[in-house]
Backbone as a printed PyTorch tensor [residue, N CA C, xyz], in Angstrom:
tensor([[[ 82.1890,  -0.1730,  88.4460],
         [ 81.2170,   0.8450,  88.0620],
         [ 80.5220,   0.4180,  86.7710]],

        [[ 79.2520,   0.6960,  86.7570],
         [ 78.8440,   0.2540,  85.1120],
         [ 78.7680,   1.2020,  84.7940]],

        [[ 78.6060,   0.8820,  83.2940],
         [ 78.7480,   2.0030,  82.3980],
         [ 77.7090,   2.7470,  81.7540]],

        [[ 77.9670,   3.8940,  81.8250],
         [ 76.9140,   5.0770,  81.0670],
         [ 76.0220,   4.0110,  80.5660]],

        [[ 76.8200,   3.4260,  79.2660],
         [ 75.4780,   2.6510,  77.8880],
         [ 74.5790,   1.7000,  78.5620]],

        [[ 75.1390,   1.0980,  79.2350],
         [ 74.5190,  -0.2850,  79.8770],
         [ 73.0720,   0.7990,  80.7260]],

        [[ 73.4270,   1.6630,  81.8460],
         [ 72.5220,   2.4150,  82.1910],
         [ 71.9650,   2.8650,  81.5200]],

        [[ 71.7830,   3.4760,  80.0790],
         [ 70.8720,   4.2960,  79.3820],
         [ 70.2420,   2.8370,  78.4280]],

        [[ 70.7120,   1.8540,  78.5300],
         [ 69.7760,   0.7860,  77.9450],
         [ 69.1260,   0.7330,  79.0680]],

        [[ 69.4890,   0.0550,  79.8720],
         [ 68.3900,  -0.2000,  81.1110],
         [ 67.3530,   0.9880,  81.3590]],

        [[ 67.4080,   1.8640,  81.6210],
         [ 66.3420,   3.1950,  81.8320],
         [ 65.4320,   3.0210,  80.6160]],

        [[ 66.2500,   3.0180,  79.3070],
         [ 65.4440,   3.0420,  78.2580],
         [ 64.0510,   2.2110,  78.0450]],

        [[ 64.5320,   0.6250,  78.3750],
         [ 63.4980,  -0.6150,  78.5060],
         [ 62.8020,  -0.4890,  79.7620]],

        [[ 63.1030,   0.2750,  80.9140],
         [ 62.4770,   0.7000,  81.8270],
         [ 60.9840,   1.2610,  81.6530]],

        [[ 61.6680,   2.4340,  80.6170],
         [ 60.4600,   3.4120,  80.4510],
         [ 59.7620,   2.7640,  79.2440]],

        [[ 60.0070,   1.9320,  78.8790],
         [ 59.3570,   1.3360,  76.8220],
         [ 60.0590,   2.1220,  76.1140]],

        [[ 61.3240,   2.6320,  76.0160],
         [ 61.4350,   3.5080,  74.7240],
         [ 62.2920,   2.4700,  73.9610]],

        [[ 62.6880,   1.0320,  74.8140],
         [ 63.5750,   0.5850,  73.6960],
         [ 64.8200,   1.1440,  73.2570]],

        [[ 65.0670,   2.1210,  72.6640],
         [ 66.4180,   2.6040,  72.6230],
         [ 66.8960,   3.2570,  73.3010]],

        [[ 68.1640,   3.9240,  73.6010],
         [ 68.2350,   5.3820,  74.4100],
         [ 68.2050,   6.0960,  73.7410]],

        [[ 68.3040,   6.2420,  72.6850],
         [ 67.7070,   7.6220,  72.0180],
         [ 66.7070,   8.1630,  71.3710]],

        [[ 65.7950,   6.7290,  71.9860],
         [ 64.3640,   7.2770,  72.1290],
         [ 64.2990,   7.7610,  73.4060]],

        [[ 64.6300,   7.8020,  74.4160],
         [ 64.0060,   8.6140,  75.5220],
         [ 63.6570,   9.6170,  75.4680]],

        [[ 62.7020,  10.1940,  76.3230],
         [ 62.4410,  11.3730,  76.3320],
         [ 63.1090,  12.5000,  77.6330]],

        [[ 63.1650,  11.8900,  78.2520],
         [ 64.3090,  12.4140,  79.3050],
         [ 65.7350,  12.2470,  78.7380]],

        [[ 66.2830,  13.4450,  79.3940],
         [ 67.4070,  13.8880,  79.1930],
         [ 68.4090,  13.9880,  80.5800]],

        [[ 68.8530,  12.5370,  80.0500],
         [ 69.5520,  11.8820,  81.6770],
         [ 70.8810,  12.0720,  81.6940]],

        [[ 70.8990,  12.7950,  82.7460],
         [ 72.3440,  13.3850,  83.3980],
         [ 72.7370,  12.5460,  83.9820]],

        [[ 72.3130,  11.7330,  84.9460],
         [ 73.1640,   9.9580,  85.5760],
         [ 72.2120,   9.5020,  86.6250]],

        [[ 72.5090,   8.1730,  86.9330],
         [ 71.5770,   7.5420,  87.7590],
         [ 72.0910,   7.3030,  89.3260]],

        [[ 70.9680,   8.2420,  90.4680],
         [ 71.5730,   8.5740,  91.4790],
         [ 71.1940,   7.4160,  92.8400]],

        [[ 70.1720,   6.4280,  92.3080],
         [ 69.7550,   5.5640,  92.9920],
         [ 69.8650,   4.3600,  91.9280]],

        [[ 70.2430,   3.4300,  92.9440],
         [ 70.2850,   1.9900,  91.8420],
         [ 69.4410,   1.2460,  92.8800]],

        [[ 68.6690,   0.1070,  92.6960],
         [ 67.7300,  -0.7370,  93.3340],
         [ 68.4250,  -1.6810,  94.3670]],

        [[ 68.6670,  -2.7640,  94.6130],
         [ 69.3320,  -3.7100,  95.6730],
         [ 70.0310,  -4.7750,  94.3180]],

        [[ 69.2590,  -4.7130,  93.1570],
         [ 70.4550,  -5.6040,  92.6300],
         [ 71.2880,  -4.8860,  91.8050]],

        [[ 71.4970,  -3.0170,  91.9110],
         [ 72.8020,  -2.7470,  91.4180],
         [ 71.9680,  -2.3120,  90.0590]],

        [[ 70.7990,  -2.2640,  89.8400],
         [ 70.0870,  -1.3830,  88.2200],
         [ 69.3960,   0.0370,  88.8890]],

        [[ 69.5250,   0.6140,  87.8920],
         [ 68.9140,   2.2110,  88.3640],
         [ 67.4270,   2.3780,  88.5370]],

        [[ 67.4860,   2.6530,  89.4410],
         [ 66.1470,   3.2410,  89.8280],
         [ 65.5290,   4.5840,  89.9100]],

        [[ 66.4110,   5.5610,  89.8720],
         [ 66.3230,   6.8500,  90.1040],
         [ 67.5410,   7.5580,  89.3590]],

        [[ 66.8880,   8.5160,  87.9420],
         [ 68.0540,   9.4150,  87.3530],
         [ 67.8840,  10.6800,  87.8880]],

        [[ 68.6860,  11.2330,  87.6770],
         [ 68.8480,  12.7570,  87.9180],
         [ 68.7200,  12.8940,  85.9040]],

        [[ 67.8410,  14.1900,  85.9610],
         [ 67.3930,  14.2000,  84.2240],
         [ 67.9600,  15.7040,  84.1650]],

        [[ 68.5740,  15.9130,  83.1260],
         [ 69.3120,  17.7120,  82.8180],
         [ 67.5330,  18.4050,  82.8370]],

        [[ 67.8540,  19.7350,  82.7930],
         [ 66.8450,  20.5380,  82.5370],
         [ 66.7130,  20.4950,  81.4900]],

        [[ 67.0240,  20.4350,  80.4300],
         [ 67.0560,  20.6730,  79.1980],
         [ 67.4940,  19.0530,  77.9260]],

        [[ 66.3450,  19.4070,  77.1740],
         [ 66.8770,  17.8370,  75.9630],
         [ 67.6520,  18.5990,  75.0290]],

        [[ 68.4380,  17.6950,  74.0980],
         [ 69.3840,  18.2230,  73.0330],
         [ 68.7810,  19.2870,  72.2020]],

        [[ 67.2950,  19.2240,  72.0370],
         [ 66.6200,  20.1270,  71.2100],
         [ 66.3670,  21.4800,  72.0200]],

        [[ 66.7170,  21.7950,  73.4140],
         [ 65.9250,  22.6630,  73.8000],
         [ 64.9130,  22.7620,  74.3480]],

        [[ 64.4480,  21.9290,  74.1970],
         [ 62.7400,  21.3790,  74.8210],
         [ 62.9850,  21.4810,  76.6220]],

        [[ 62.1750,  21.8790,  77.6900],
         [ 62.3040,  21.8000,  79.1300],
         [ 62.2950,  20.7020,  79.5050]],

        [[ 62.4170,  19.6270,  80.3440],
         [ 62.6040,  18.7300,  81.2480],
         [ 62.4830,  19.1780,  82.1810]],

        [[ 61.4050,  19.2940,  83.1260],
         [ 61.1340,  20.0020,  84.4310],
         [ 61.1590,  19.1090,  85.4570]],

        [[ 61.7870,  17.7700,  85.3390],
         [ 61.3690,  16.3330,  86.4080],
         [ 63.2940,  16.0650,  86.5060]],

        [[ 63.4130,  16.5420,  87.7940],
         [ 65.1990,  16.3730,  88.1020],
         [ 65.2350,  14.8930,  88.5740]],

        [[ 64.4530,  14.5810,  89.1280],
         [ 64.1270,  13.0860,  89.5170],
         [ 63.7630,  12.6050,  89.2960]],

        [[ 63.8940,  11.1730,  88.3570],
         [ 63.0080,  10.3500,  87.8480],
         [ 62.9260,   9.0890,  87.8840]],

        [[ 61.6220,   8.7080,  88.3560],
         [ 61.6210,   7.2090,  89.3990],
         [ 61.7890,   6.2430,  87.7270]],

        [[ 62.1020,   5.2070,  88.0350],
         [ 62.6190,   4.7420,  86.7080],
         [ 61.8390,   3.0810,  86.7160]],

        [[ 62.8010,   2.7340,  88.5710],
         [ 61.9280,   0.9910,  88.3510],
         [ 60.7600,   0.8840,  87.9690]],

        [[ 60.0280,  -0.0840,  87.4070],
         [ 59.2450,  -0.3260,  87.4380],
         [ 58.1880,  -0.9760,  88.2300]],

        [[ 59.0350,  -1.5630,  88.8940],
         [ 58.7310,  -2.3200,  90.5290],
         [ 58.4870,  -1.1670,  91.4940]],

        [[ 59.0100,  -0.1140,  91.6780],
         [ 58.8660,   1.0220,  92.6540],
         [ 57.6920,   1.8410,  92.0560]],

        [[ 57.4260,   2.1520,  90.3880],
         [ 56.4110,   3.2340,  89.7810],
         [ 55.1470,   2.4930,  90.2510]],

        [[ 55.2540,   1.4200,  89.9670],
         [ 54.0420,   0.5700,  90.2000],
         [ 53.3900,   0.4420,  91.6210]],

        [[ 54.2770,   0.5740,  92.4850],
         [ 54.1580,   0.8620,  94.2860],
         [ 53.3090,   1.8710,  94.2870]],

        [[ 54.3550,   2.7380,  93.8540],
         [ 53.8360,   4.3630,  94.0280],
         [ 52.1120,   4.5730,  93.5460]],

        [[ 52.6090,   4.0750,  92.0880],
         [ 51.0050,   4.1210,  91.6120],
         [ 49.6200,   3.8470,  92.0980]],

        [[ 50.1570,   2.8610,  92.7230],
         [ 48.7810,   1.8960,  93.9910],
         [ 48.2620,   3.0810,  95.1420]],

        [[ 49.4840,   3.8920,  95.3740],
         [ 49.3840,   5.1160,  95.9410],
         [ 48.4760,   6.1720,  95.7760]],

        [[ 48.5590,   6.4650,  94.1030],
         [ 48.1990,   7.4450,  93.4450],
         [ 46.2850,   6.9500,  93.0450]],

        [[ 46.4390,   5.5230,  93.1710],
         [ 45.4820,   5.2870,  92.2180],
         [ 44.1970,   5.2270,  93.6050]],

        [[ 44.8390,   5.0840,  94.9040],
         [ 43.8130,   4.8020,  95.7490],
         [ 43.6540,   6.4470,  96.6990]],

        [[ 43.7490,   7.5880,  95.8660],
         [ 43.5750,   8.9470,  95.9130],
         [ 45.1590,   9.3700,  96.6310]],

        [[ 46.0470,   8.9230,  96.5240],
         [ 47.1300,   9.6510,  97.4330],
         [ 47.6250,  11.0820,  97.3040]],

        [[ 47.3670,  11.6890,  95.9610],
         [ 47.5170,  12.9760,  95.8350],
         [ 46.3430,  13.9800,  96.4200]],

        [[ 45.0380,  13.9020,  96.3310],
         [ 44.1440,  14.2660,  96.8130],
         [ 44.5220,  14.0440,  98.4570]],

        [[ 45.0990,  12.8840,  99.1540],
         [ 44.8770,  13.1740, 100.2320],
         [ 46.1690,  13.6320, 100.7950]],

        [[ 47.6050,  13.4740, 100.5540],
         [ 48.7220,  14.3890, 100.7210],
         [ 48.3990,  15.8180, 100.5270]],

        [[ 47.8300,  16.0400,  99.2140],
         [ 47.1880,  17.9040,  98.9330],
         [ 46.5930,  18.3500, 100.2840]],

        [[ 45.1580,  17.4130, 100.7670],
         [ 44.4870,  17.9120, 102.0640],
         [ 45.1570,  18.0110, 103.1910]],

        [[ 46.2190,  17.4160, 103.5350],
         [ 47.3960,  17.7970, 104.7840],
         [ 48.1530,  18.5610, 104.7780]],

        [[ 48.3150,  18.6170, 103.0900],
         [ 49.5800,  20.0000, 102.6220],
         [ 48.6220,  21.0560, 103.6820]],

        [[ 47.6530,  21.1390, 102.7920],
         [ 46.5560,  22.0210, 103.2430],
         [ 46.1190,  22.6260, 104.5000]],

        [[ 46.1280,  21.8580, 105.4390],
         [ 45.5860,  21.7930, 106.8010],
         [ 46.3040,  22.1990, 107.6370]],

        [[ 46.1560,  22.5260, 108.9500],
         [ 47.0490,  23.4350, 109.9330],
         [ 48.2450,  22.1980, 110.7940]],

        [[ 48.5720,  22.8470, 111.4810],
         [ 49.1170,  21.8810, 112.5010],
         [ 50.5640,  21.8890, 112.0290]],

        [[ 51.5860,  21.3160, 113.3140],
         [ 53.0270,  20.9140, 112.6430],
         [ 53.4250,  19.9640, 111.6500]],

        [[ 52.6200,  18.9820, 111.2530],
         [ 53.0340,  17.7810, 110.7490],
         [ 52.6620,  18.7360, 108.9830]],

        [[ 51.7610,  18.8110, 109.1440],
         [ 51.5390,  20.0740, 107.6340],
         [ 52.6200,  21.1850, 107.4080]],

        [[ 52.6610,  21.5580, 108.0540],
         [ 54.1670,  22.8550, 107.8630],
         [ 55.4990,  22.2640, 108.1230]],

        [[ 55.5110,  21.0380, 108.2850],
         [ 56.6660,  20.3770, 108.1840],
         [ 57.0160,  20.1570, 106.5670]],

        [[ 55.8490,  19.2240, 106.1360],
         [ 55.6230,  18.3690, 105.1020],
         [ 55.6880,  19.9960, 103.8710]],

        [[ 54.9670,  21.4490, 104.5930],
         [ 55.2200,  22.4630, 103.5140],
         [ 56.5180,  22.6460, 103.0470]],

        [[ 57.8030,  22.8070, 104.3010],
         [ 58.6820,  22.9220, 104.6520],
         [ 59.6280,  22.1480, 103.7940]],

        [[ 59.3960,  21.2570, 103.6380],
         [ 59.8660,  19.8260, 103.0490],
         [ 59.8030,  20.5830, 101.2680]],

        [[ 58.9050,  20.6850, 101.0480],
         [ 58.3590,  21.0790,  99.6680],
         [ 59.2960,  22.3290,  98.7500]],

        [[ 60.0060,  23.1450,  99.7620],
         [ 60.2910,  24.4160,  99.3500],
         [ 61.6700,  23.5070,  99.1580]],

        [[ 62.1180,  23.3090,  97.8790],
         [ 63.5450,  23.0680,  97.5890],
         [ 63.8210,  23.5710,  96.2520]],

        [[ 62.8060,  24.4330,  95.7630],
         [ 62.6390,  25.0010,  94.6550],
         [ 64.4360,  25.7590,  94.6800]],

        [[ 65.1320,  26.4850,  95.8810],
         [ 65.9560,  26.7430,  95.4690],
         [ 67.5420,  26.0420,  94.9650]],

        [[ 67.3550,  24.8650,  95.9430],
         [ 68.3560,  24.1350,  95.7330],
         [ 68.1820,  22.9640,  94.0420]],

        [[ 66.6120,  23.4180,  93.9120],
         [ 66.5030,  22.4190,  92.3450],
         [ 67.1450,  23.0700,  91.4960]],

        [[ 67.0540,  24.4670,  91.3180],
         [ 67.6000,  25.4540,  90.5900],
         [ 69.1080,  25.3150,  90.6510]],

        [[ 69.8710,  25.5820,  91.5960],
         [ 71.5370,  25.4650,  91.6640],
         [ 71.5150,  23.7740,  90.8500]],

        [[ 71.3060,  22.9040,  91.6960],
         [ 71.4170,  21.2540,  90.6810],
         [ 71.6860,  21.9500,  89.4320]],

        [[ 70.4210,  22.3660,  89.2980],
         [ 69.9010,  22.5330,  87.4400],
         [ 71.0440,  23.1190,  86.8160]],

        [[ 71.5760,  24.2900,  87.5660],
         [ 72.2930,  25.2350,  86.4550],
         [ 73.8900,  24.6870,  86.6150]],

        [[ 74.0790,  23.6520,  87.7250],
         [ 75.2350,  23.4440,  87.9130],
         [ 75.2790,  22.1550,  86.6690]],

        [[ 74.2210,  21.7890,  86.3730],
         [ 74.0640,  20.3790,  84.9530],
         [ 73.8160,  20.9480,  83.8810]],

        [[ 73.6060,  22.2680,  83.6730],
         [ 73.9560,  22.5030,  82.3110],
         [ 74.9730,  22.7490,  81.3140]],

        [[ 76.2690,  22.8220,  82.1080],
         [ 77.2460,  22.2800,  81.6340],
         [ 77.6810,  20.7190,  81.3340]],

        [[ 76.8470,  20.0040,  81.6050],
         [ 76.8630,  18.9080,  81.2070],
         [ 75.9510,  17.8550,  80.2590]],

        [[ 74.8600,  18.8760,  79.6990],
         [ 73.6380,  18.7520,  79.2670],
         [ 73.8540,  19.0200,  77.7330]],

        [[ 73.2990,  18.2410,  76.5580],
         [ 73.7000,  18.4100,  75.2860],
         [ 73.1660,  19.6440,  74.6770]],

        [[ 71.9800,  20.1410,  75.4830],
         [ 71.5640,  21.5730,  74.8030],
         [ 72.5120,  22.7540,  75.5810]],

        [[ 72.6700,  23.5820,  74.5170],
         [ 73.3800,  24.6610,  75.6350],
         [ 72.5040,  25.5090,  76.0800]],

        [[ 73.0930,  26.4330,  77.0170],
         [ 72.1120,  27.0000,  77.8280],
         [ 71.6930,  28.1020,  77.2570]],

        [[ 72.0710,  28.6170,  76.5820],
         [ 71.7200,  29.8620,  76.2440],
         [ 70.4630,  29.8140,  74.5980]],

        [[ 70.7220,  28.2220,  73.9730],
         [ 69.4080,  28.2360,  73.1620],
         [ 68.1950,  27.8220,  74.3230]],

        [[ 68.2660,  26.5090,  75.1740],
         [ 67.4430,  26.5870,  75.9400],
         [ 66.4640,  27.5960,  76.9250]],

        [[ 67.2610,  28.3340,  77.2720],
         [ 67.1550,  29.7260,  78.2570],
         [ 66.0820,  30.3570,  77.1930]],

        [[ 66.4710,  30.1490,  75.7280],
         [ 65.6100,  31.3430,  74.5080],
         [ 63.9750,  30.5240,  74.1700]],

        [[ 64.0310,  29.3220,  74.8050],
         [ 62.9440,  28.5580,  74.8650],
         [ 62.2180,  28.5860,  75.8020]],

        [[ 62.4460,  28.4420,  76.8510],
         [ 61.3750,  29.1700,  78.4960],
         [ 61.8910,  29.9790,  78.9630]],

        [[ 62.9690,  30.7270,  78.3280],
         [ 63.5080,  32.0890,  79.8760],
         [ 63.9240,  31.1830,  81.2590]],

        [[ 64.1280,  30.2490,  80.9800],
         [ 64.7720,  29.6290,  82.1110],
         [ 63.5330,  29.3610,  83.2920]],

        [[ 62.6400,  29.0790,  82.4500],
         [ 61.4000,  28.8780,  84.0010],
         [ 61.5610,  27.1390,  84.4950]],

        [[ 62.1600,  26.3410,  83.9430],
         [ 62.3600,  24.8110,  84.2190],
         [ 63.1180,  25.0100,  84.9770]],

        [[ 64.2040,  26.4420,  85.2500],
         [ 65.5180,  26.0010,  86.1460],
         [ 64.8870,  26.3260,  87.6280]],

        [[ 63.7390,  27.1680,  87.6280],
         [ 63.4970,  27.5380,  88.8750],
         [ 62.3290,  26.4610,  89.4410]],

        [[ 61.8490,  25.3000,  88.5260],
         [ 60.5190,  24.8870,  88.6470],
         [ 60.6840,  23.6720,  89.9590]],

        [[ 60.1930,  23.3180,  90.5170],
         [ 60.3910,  22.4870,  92.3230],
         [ 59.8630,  21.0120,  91.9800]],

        [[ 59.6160,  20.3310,  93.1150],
         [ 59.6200,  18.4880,  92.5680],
         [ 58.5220,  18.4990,  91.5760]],

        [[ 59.0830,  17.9860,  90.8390],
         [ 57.9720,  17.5570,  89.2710],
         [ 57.8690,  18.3690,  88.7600]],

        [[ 58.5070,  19.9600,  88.4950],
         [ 58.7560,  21.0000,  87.4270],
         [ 57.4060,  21.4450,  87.8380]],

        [[ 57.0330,  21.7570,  89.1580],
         [ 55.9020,  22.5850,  89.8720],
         [ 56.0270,  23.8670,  89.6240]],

        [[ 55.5980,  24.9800,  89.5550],
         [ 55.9210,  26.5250,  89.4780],
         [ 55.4310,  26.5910,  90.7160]],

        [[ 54.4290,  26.1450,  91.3840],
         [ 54.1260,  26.7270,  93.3680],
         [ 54.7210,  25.3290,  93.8890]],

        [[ 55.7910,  26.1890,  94.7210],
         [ 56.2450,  24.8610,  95.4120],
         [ 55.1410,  23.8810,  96.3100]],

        [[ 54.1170,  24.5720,  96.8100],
         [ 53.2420,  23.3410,  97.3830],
         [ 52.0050,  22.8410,  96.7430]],

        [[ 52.2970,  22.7470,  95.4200],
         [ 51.5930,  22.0990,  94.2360],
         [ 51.3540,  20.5340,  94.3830]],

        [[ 50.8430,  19.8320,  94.0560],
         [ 51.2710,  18.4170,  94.2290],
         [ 50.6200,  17.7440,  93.1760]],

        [[ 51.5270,  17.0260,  92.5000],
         [ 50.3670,  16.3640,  90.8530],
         [ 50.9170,  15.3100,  90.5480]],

        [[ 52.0450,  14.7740,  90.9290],
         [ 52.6480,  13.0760,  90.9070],
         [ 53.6540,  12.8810,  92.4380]],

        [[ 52.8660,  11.7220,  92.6840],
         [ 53.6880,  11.3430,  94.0060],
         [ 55.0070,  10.5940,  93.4610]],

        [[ 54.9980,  10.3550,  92.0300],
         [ 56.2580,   9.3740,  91.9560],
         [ 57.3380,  10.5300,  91.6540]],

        [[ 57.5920,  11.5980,  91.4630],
         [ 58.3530,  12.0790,  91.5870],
         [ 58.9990,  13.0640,  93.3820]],

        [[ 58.1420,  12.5400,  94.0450],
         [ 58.4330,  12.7470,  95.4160],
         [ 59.5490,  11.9360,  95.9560]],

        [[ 58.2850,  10.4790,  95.5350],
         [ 59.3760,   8.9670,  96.0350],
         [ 60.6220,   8.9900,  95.3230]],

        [[ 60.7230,   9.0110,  94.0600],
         [ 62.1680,   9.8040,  93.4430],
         [ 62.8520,  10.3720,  93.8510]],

        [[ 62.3990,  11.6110,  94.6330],
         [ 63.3800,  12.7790,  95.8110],
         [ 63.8270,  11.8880,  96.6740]],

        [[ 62.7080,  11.1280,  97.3160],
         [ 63.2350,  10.6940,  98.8710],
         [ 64.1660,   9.7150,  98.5370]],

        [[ 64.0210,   8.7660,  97.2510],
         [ 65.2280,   7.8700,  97.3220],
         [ 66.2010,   8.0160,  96.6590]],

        [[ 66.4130,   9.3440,  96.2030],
         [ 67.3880,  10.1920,  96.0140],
         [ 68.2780,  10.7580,  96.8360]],

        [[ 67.6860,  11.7100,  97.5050],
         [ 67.7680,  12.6950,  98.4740],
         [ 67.3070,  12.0680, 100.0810]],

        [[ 67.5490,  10.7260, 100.2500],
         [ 66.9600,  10.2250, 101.5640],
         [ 66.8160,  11.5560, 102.9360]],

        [[ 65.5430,  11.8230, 103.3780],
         [ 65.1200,  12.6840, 104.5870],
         [ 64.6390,  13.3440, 104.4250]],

        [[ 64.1800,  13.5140, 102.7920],
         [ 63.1140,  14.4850, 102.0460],
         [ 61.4150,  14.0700, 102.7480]],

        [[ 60.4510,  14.2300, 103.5450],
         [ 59.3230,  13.9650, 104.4410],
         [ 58.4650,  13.8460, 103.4980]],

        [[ 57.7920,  14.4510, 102.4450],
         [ 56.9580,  14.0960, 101.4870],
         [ 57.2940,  12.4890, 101.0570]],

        [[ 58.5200,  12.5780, 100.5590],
         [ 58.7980,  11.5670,  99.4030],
         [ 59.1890,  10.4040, 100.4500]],

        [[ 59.3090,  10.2260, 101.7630],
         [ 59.8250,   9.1690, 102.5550],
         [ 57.9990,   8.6670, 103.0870]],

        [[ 57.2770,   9.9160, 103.6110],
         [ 55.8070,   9.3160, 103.5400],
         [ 55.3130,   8.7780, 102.1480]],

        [[ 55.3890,   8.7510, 100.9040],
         [ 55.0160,   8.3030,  99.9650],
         [ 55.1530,   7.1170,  99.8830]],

        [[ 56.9720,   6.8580,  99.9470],
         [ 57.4130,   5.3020, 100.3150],
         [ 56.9570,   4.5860, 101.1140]],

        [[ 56.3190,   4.9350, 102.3090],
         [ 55.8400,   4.0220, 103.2670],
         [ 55.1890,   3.4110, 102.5560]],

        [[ 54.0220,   4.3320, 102.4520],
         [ 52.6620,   3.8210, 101.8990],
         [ 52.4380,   2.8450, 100.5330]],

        [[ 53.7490,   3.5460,  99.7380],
         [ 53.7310,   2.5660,  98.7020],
         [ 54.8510,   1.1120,  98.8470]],

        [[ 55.1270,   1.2090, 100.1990],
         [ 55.8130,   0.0530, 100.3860],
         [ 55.0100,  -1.0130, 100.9980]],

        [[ 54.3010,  -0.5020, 101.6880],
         [ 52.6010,  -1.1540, 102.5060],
         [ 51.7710,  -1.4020, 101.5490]],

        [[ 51.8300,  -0.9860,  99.9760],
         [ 50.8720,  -1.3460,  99.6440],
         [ 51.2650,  -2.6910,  97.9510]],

        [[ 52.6500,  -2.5140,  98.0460],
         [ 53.5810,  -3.4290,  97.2860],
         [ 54.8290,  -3.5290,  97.5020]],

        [[ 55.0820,  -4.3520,  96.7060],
         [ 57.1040,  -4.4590,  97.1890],
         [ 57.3310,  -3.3530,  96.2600]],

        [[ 58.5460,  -2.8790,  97.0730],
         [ 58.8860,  -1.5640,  95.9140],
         [ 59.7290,  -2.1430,  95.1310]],

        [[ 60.8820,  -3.4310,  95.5100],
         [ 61.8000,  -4.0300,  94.7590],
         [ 61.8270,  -4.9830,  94.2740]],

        [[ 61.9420,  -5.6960,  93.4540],
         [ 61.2600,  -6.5950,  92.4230],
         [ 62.3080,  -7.6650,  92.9900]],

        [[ 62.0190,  -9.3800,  92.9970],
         [ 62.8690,  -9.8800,  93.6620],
         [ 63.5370, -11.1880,  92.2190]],

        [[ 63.8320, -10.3080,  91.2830],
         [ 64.1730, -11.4120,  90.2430],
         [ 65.1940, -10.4520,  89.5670]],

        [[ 65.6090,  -9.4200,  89.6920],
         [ 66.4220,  -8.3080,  88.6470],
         [ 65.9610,  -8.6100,  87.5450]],

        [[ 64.5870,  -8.7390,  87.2670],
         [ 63.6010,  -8.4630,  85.8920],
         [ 64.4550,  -6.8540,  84.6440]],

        [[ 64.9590,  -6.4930,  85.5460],
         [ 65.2890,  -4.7040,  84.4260],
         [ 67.3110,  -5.3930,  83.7170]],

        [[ 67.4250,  -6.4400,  84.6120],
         [ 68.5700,  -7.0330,  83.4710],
         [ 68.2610,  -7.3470,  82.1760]],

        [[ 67.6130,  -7.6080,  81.9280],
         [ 67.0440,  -8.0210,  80.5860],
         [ 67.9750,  -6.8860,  79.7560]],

        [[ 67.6430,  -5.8610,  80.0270],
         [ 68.0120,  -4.6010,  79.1040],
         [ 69.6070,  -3.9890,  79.0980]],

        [[ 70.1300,  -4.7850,  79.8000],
         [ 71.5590,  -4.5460,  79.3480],
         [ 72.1500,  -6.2880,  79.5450]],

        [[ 73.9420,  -6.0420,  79.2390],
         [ 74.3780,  -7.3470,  79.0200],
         [ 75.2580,  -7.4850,  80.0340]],

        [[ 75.5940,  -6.4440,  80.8600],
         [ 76.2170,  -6.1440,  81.6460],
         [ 75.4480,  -6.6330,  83.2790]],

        [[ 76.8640,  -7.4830,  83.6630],
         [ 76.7260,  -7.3460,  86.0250],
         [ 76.4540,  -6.3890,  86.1010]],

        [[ 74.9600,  -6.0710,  86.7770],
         [ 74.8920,  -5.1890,  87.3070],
         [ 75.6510,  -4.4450,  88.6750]],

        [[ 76.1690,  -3.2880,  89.1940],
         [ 77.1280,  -3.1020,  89.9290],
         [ 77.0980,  -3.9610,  91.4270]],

        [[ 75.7580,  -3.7980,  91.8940],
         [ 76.3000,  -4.1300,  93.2360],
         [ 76.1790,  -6.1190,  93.1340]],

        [[ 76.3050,  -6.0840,  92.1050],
         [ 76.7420,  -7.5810,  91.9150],
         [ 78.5670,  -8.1020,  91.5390]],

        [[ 79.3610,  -7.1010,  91.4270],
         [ 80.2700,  -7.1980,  91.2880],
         [ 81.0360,  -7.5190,  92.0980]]])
């Protein structure tokens, strides 16, 4: 198993913060690791040590996968996922269907705040608890849509999630999602796990 530190370096140089305690997420543990055994996907508390919300339970981390996704985003993919959300038919009320996990984000959430450095009850005095109820990407309408990389996050999290598994296609068609050098070693000193 690797360890907590080694993971919160790696995420850290992931995102540019350089340290882990520069991050700005408030990472509860990493629920997807890539093919060479580095994280790709954290699960983030609702809440940072200060209180502050964290409304993103999933957070795509590689950089090899954000960058997929992005090619996604950048060649209108939210605009055109929104217009199907939108539109009639089964494949749309599937994909709505898909979307409503607003309740099960909430249980996650409150079941990690016992494990989260802010407690709940200063946090709670900071939004009334609206981050615990908020859906993929700390949405308040569950069929909102404003970053696909926190979809692809769900699905390779949560594999069978339909939003976030159509996202992957597309951003797998349109780059490698997995980088073929374990480029994110750099940031720790540690075998990564599934190299062990």
């Amino acid at each position: 198993m690797c360890s907590p530190a080694a993971d919160l370096r790696c995420v850290a140089g992931q995102l540019g913060r350089g340290a882990p305690r520069r991050l700005s997420a408030p990472v509860y543990r990493v629920v997807t690791r890539c093919p060479w055994g580095l994280p790709a996907v954290i699960e983030s508390l609702p809440y940072a040590a200060d209180g502050t919300p964290f409304p993103t339970l999933f957070y795509l981390t590689c950089p090899t996968a954000a960058a997929a996704v992005g090619k996604v985003e950048d060649r209108g993919g939210v605009t055109r996922f929104a217009a199907t959300l939108a539109g009639g038919g089964e494949h749309a009320a599937r994909l709505r269907a898909a979307l409503r996990t607003a309740t099960r984000y909430e249980r996650r959430r409150r079941r990690s705040l016992g494990a989260g450095p802010a407690s709940a009850g200063r946090a709670r005095a900071l939004d009334a608890g609206a981050v615990l109820r908020a859906g993929v990407g700390g949405v308040a309408q569950p069929e909102a849509l404003k970053c696909l990389h926190c979809h692809a996050a769900h699905a390779l999290a949560r594999p069978g999630y339909l939003l976030g598994e159509l996202v992957l296609a597309e951003a797998r068609a349109a780059a490698p999602l997995w980088c073929d050098d374990a480029r994110c070693r750099q940031w720790t000193e540690e075998v990564p796990c599934a190299l062990r």
